[in-house]
C-alpha positions in Angstrom: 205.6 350.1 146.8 202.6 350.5 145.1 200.8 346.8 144.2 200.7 348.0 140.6 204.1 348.6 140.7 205.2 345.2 142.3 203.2 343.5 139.1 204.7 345.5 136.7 208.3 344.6 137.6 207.3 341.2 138.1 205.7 341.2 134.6 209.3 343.3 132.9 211.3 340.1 134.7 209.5 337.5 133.3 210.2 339.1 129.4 214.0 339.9 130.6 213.8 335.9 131.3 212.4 334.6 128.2 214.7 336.7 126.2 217.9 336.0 127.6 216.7 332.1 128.0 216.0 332.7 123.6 219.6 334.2 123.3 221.3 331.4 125.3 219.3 328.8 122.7 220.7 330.9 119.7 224.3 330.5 120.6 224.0 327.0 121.4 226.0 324.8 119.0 224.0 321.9 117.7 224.8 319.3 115.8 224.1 319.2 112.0 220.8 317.5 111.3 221.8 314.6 108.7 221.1 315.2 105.2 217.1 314.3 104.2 216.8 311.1 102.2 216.0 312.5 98.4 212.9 311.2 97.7 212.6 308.8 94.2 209.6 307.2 92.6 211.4 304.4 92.5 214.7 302.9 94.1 216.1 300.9 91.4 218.1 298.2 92.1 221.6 297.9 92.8 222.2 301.6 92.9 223.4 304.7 91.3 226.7 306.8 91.1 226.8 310.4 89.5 229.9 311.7 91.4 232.4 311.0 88.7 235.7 310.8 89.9 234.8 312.5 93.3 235.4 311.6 96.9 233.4 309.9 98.8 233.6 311.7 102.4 230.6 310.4 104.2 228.5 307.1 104.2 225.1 307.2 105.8 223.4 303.6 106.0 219.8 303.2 107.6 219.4 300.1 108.3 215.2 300.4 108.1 215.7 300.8 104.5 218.4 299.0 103.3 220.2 301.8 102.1 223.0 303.9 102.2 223.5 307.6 101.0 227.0 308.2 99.0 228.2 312.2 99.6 231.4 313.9 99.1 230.9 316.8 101.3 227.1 318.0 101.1 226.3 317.3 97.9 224.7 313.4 96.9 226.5 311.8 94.9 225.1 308.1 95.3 223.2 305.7 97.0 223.2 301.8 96.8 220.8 299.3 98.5 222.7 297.2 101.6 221.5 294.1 103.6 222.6 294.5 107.1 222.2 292.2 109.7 218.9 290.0 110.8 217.7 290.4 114.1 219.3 287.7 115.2 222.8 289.2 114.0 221.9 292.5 113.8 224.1 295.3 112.8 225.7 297.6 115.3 223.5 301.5 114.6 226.2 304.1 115.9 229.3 306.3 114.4 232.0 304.7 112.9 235.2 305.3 110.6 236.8 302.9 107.9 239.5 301.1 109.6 241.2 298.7 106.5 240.4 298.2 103.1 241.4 294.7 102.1 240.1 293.7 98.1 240.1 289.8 98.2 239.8 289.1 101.6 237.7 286.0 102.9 236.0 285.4 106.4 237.9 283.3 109.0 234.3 282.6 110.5 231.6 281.6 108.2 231.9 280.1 105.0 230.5 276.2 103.8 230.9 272.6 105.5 232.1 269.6 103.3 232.3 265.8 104.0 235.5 263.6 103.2 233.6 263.0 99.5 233.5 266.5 98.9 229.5 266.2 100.2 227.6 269.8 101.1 226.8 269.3 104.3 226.6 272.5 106.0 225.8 275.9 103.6 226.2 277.9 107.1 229.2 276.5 108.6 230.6 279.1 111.4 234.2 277.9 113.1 233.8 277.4 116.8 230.3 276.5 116.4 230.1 274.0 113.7 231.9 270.8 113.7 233.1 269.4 110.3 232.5 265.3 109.9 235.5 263.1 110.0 237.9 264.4 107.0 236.0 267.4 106.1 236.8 270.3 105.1 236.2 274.1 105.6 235.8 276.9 102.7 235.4 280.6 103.8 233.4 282.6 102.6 234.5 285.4 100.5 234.3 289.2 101.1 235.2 290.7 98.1 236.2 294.7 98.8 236.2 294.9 102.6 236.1 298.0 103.9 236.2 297.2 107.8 234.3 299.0 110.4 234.9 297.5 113.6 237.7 295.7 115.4 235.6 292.4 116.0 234.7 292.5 112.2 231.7 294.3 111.1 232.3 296.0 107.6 231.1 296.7 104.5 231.6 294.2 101.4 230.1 292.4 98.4 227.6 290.0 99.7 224.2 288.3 98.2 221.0 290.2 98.2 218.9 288.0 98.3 215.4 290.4 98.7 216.2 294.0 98.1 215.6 295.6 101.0 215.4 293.7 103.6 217.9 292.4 106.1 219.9 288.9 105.2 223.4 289.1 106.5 225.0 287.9 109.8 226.0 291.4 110.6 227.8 292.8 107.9 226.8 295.2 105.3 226.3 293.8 102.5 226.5 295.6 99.5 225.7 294.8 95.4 228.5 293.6 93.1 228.5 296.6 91.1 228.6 299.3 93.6 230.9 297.7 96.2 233.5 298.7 93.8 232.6 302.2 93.6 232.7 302.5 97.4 236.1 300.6 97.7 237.9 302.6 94.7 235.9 306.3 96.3 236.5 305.8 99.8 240.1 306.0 101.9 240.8 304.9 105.6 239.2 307.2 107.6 235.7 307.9 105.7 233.2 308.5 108.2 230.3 305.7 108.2 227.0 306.3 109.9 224.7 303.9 110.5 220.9 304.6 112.3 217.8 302.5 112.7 216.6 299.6 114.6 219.1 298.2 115.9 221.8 297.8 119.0 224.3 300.3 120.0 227.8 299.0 119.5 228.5 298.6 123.1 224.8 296.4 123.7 226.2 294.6 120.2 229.5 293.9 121.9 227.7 292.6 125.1 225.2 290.2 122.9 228.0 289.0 120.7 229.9 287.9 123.9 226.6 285.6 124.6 226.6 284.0 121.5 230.2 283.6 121.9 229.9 281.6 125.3 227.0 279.9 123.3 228.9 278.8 120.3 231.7 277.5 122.3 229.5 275.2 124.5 227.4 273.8 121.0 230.8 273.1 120.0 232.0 271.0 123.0 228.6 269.0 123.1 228.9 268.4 119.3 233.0 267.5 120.0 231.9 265.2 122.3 229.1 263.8 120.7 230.8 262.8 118.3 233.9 261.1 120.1 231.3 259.2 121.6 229.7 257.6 118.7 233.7 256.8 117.0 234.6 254.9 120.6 231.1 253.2 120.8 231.7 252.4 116.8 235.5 251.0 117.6 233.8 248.9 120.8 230.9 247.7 118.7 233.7 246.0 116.4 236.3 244.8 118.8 236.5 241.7 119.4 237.0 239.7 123.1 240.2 238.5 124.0 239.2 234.8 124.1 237.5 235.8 120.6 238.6 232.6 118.1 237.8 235.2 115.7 240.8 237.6 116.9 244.4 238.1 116.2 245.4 235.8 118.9 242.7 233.1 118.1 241.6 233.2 121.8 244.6 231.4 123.2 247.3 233.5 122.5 249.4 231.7 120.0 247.3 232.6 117.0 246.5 229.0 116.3 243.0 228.8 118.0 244.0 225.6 118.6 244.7 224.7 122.3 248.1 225.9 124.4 250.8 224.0 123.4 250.4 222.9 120.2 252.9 223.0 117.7 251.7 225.4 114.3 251.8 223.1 111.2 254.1 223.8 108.8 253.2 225.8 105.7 255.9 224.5 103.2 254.2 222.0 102.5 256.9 219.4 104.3 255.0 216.8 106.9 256.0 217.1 110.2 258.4 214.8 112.2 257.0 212.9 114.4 256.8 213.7 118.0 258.9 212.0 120.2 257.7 210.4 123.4 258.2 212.4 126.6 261.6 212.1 128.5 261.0 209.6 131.0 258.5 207.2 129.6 258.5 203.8 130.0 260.0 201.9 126.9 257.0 200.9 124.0 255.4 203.9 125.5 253.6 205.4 122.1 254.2 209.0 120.6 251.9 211.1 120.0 252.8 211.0 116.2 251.1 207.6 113.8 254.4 205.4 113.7 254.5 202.7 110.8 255.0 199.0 110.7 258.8 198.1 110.2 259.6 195.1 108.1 262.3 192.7 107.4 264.5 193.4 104.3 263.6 190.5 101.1 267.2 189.4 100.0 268.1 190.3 96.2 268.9 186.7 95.3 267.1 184.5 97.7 268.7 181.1 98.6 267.3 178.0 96.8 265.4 175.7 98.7 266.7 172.2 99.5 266.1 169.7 97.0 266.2 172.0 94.1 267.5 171.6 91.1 271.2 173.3 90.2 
């Protein structure tokens, strides 16, 4: 074979190549881009809704934004601004589905810390973190129009808002008081909910969330027993010792404080009977009682005296 030849079969190869390579590309199934953020002069706060009485069949929240995108099939039909997690307690980025819709339901985690007068004294109280002062008392938070997301209890509901925008919740998604309703009354169990940004997969979420866990549980032991410390050291500071005049038993155990032995004085208002002397003393021996001078009777009609006159 001709060296020509050799390079122009070589050559016809490498084309066959790239073309079948092109082909294989071309029947390849990929997955639908997702639908280009519509671009607005301004994003007006809370939201907008133009689908009417329309489904909603897809969510798409990114996180980077604050946002999510409303559609019922491919066409937009609203958007509303979120606030998803901080970094702290960020929001899990991945595919999910809505699992339950519950209207007034309230968190079993976080909520607000009173004292026994009714007292503030904890705006961010969390159960199994947080330990509530003697006779206080927890109130959950409330999460108007849940639509749940995850089993551990990520979801979507009304929530404060503080800075449009930007991140503020403790993993939740957030959303304004006059679109959550929208979303709960448009959405079913089931509706797709896609969330993508910076942030954690759900399985690297699941792993940091069983840190804080393990956290939270030994905060709450060291405040637990923190504070059973102070209530015993309280209750010593207070008691009193046994030989304590001051105490219930007066120190000698009869609740006189006076010495063993001695008889309690009466307290109706009688005076005692005197003591009487031990058994066994010699006679005259003297009680332990004041005795008082006997005297001889004066006769009612005295004899005259001799010498008188009758």
């Amino acid at each position: 074979m001709k060296p020509h030849t050799s390079l122009v079969l070589l050559r016809a190869g490498l084309v066959l190549g790239t073309v079948f390579l092109a082909s294989c590309q071309l029947f390849k199934k990929k997955p639908p881009p997702p639908p280009p953020e519509p671009v607005k002069e301004q994003w007006k706060y809370p939201g907008e809704w133009t689908g009417g009485n329309k489904p909603i069949t897809s969510i798409a929240i990114n996180v980077d934004v604050q946002r999510a995108m409303l559609y019922s099939g491919d066409e937009l039909v609203g958007w509303t601004y979120v606030a998803s997690g901080i970094p702290s307690f960020p929001t899990p980025t991945g595919s999910f589905k809505i699992l339950e819709k519950v209207k007034d339901k309230v968190s079993n985690l976080y909520g607000k810390g009173y004292d026994a007068n009714g007292k503030l004294v904890n705006s961010d109280f969390k159960q199994g973190r947080d330990l509530l002062p003697p006779g206080g008392r927890f109130e959950a938070a409330k999460m108007t129009y849940f639509m749940r997301l995850t089993g551990d209890g990520v979801g979507m509901h009304i929530g404060p808002i503080p800075k449009p925008g930007r991140r503020a919740s403790h993993g939740c998604i957030r959303l304004p008081s006059k679109m959550a309703p929208i979303l709960f009354a448009h959405t079913s169990i089931g509706t797709p909910v896609t969330i993508t940004g910076n942030g954690p997969d759900y399985q690297s979420y699941l792993k940091q969330s069983a840190e804080k866990a393990k956290a939270n549980a030994a905060k709450y032991a060291a405040a637990k027993k923190k504070a059973e410390d102070a209530a015993a050291a309280a209750a010593a500071a207070t008691a009193l010792a046994p030989d304590d005049p001051n105490g219930p038993t007066g120190g000698n155990g009869n609740g006189t404080g006076k010495p063993a032995g001695t008889a309690p004085a009466p307290t109706n208002g009688t005076t005692p009977a005197p003591t009487p002397p031990p058994l066994g003393s010699p006679p005259g021996t003297p009680s332990s009682a004041p005795t008082e001078e006997v005297k001889p009777a004066v006769p009612a009609n005295p004899a005259p005296a001799p010498g008188a006159a009758q």
